[in-house]
C-alpha positions in Angstrom: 21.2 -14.0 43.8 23.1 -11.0 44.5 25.8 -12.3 42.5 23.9 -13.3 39.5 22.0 -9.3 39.6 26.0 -8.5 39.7 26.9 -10.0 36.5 23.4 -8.6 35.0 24.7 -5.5 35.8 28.0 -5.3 34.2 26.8 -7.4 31.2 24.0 -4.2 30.4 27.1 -1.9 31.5 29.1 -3.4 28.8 26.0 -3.6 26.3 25.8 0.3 26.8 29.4 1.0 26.5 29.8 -1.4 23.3 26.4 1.1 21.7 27.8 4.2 22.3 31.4 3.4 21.2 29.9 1.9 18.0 27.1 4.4 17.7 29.0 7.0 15.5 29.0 4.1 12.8 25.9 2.5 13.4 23.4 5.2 13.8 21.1 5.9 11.1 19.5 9.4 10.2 16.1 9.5 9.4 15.5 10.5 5.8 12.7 12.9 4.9 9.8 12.0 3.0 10.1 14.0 0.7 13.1 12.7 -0.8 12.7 9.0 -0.3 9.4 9.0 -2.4 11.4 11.4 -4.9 13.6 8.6 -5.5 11.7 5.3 -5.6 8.3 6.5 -7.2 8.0 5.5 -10.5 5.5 7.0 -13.6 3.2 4.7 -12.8 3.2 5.7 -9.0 0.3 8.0 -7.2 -0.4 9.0 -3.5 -4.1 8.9 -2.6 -5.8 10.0 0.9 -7.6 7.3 1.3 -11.1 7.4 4.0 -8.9 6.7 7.1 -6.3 9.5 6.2 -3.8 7.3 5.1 -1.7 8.6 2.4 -1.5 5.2 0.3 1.5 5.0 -2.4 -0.6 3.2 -5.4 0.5 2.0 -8.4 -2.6 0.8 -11.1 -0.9 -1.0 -14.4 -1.6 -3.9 -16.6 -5.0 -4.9 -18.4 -7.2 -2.4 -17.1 -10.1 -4.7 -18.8 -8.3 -7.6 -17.5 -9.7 -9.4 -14.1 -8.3 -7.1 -11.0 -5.3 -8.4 -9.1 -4.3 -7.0 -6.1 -1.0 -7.6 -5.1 0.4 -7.3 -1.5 3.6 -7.2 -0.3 5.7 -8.8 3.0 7.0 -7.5 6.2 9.6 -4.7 5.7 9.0 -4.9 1.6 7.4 -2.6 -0.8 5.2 -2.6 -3.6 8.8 -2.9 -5.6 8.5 -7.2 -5.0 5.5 -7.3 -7.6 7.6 -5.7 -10.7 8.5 -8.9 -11.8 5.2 -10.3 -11.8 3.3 -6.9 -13.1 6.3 -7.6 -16.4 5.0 -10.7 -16.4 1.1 -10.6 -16.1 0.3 -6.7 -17.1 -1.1 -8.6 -20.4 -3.7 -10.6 -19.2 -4.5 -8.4 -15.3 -5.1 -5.5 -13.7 -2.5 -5.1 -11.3 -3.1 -2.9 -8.5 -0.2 -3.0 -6.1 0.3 -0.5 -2.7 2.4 0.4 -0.1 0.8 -1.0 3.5 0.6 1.1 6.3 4.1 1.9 8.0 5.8 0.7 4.4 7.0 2.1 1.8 5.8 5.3 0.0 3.1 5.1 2.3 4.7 5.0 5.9 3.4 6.1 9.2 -0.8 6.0 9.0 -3.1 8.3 11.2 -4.6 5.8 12.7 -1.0 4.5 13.7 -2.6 0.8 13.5 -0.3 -2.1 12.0 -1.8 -4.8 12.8 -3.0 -8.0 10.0 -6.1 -7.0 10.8 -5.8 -3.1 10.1 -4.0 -3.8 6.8 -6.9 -6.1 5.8 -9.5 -2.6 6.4 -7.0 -0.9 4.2 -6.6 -3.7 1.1 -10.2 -2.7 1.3 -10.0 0.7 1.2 -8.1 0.3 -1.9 -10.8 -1.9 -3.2 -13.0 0.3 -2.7 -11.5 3.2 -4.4 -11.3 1.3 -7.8 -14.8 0.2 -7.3 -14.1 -3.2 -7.2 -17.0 -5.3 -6.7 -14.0 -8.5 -6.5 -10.9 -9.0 -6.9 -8.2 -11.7 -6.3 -5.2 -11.2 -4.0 -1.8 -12.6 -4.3 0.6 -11.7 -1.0 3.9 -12.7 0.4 4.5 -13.1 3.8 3.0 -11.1 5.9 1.0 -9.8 2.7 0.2 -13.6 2.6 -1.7 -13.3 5.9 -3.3 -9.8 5.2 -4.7 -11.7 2.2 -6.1 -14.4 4.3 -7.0 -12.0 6.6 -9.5 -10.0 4.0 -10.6 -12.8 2.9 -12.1 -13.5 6.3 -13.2 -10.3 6.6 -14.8 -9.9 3.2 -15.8 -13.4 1.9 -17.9 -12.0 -0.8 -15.4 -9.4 -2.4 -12.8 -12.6 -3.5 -12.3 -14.4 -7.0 -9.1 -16.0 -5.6 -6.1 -16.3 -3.3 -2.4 -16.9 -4.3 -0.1 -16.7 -0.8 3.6 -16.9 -1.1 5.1 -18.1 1.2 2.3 -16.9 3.6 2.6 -16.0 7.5 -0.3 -16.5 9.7 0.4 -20.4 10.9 0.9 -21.3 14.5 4.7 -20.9 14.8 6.6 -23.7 17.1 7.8 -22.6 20.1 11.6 -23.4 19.3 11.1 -21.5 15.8 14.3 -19.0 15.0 14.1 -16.3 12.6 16.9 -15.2 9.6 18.7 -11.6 10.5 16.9 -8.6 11.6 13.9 -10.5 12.5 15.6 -11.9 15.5 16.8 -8.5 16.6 13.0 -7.1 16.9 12.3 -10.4 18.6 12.3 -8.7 21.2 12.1 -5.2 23.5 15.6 -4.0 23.6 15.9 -4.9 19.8 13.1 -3.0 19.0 14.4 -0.2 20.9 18.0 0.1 19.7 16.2 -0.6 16.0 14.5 2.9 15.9 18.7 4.4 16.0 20.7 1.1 14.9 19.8 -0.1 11.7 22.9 -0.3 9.9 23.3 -1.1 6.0 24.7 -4.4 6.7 22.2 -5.7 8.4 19.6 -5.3 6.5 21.9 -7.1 3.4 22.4 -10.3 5.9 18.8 -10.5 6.0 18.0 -10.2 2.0 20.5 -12.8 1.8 19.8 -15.3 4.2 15.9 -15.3 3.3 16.9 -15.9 -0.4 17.8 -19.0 -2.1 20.8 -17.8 -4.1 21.8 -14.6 -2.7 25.2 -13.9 -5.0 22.8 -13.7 -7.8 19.5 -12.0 -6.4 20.5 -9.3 -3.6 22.0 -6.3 -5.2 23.1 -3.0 -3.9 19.9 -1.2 -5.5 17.8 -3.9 -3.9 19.6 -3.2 -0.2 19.4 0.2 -0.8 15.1 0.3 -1.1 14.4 -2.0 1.7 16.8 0.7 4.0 16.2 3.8 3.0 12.5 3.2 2.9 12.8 2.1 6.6 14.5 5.0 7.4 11.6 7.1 6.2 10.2 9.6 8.7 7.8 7.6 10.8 8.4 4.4 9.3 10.7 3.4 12.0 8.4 3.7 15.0 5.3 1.9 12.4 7.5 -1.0 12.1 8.6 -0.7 15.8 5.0 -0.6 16.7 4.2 -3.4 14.7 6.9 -5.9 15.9 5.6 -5.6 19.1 2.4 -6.5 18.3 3.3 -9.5 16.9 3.6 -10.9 20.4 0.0 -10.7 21.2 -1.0 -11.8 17.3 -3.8 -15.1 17.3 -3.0 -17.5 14.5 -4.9 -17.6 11.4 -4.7 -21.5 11.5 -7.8 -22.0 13.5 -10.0 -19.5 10.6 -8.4 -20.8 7.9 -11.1 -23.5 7.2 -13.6 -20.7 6.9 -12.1 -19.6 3.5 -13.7 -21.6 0.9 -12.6 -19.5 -2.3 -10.5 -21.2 -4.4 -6.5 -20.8 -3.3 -3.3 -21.3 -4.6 -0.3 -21.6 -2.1 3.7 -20.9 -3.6 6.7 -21.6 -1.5 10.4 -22.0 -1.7 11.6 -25.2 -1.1 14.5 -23.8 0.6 12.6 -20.9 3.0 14.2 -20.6 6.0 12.0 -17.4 7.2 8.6 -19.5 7.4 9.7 -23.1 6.4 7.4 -25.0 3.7 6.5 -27.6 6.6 3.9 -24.6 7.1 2.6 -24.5 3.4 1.7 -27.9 3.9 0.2 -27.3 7.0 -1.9 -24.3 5.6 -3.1 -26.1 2.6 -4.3 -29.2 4.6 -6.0 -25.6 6.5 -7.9 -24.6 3.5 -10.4 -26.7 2.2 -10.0 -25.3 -2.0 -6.1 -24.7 -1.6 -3.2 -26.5 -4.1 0.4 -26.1 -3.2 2.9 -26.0 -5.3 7.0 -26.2 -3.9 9.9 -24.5 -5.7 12.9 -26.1 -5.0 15.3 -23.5 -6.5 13.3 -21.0 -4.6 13.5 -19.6 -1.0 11.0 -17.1 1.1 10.7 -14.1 -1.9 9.8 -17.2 -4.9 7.4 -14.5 -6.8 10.7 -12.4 -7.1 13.2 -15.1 -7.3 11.7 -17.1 -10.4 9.2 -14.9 -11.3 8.5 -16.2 -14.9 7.8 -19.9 -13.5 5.9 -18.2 -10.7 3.7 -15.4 -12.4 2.9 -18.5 -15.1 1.6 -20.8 -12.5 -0.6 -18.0 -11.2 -2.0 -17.4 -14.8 -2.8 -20.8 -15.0 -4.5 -20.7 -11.8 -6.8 -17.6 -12.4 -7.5 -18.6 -16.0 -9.3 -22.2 -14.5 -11.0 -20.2 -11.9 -11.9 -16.9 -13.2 -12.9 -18.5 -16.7 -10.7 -16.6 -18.8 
């Protein structure tokens, strides 16, 4: 025993060593607010205050007599991921698309609350400040499962659901994840993450969630998802809400409560949450279709967007009647 605490020892030694003799290229400032939203705010970009003191980066484009779509992003993304879709759909929709808290524009909350199930209150808060009687979601990811998630919550308020590549299924226990997700896996990740989140890393996770990387990650692309990381405050958030994730219940067991109508996307080649958990979520939902990109991997509404955004018109047009 003594031996084994021995060889602990010098292996967390050499752990701290390695850190600070690296640290000088692997530390990363934060960046101040200020100029991070300077840069990646766009015309159609506003900051709101919503009820719960959130400062919500919102942008409101498309149809605004079309149907109301509200668009959500994934774990570490940004209301960025739905430009393709809002050049695709602005015709026929509404698009409302936002920041969640401890993301983006938007960043570190008040209520300092990342959870599924706080994101869900805010989707509504946004709702609510469009006066939005209902409204159709489309999410990816973890946006997938905040859409899910508000749909539980608020039966009543939803036309429609379109998850990409949605989070919220019972994970097996052997699961492993792509990049930085395995580093905040757990608690000394988490804690060298809020210092250590070097440029590169964050490009080896773009690329290994994608399906053809050479051709979809770019510098401007990197650039976004680290720099809006490194936001004041948005650090801890996303520390905060890594840990969390421990302690997270499944959607699966809920998921036969949602009876609105609900189309499911994925990427054939997904390696973040594999397609053998689409299948498993639309056997879930009761009023679900799934349709599989091959070509595609965990970001398909970005990575074939026109095929994409058209099978989601096709979708809202049978239910909404339009």
């Amino acid at each position: 025993m003594t031996r084994i605490l021995g060889k602990l020892l010098i292996g967390l030694f050499a752990i701290i060593v390695l850190a600070l003799v690296a640290s000088p290229f692997l530390i990363s400032s934060d960046l101040l607010r200020h100029d991070v939203i300077a840069k990646y705010r766009n015309e159609a970009s506003f900051l709101y205050e919503l009820p719960s003191g959130a400062r919500a980066h919102i942008r409101d484009e498309g149809n605004k007599q079309g149907p109301p779509l509200l668009l959500i992003h994934g774990s570490n993304a940004s209301l960025h991921t739905w430009e393709p879709w809002v050049r695709e759909l602005g015709q026929h929709y509404r698009l409302i698309s936002f920041d969640l808290p401890g993301h983006g524009l938007t960043g570190a909350t008040p209520e300092d609350d990342y959870s599924v199930e706080a994101m869900s209150r805010f989707t509504l808060e946004i709702a609510d400040l469009f006066q939005l009687d209902k409204v159709s979601l489309a999410g990816n990811s973890m946006g997938g499962a905040v859409a899910l998630q508000f749909a539980l919550d608020n039966p009543k308020r939803v036309a429609a659901l379109i998850p990409v590549s949605a989070s919220g299924m019972t994970r097996d226990a052997d699961e492993t994840s792509v990049g930085a997700f395995n580093l905040v896996g757990s608690p000394l990740g988490r804690m060298m993450m809020r210092y250590i989140t070097p440029r590169f890393v964050i490009a080896s996770t773009l690329r290994g969630v994608v399906a053809d990387p050479d051709n979809f990650v770019t510098d401007e692309m990197i650039d976004l998802y680290w720099e809006t990381l490194r936001m004041t405050g948005s650090r801890d958030a996303t520390i905060k809400r890594f840990a969390g994730y421990q302690t997270r219940a499944s959607l699966e067991p809920h998921l036969g409560k949602i009876k609105v109508q609900t189309l499911l996307l994925w990427g054939q080649q997904d390696q973040l949450i594999k397609v053998k958990y689409g299948i498993r979520m639309n056997a879930a939902i009761s009023r679900s279709h799934l349709i599989i990109y091959p070509q595609a991997g965990h970001l398909a509404h970005e990575e074939l967007p026109i095929k994409t955004a058209a099978d989601a018109h096709r979708f809202l047009q049978d239910v909404l009647g339009k």
